[in-house]
Structures are given as structure tokens and as C-alpha cells.
C-alpha positions in Angstrom: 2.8 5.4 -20.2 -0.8 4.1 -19.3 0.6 1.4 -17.2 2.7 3.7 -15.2 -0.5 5.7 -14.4 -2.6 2.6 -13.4 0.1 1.6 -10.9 0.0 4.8 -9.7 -3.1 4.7 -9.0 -3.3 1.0 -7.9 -0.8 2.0 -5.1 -2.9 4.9 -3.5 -5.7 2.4 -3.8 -4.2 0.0 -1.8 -2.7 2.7 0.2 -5.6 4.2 0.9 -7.5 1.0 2.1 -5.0 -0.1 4.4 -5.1 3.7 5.7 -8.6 3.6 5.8 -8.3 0.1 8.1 -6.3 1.2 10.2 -8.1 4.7 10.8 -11.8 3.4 10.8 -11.6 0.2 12.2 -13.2 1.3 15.4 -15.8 2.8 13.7 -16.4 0.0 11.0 -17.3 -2.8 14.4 -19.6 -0.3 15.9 -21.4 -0.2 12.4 -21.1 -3.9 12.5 -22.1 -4.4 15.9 -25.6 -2.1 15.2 -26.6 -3.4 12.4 -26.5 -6.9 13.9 -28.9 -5.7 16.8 -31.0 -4.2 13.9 -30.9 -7.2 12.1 -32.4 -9.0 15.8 -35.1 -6.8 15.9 
């Protein structure tokens, strides 16, 4: 029964990040693209 609850929860994972790729990736390279021009400073 315990492995059937980790894959469970190894599939929202992974859900969940690709989600999160595909809904923040905008926002993830503007972070990126700041923090390099802080980083120049």
C-alpha cells in the first residue's frame, strides 16, 4: 500500500512541475533576466 501512495504522489509531483513550467515560465526569465543585471552591478 505505501508504494501506491508514493506514486501517487510522485505523479502530482511531476505534474505539478511540468504545470508549473508551463504556467511560470514567463515569469521564471524575467527573475532570471534581473537577477543577472543585479549580479552586473
Amino acid at each position: 500500500m505505501g508504494w501506491l501512495i508514493f506514486l501517487i504522489i510522485a505523479v502530482a509531483v511531476v505534474a505539478g512541475v511540468f504545470w508549473a513550467k508551463k504556467h511560470f515560465r514567463t515569469e521564471i526569465d524575467r527573475a532570471k533576466r534581473i537577477n543577472r543585471a543585479n549580479k552586473d552591478k
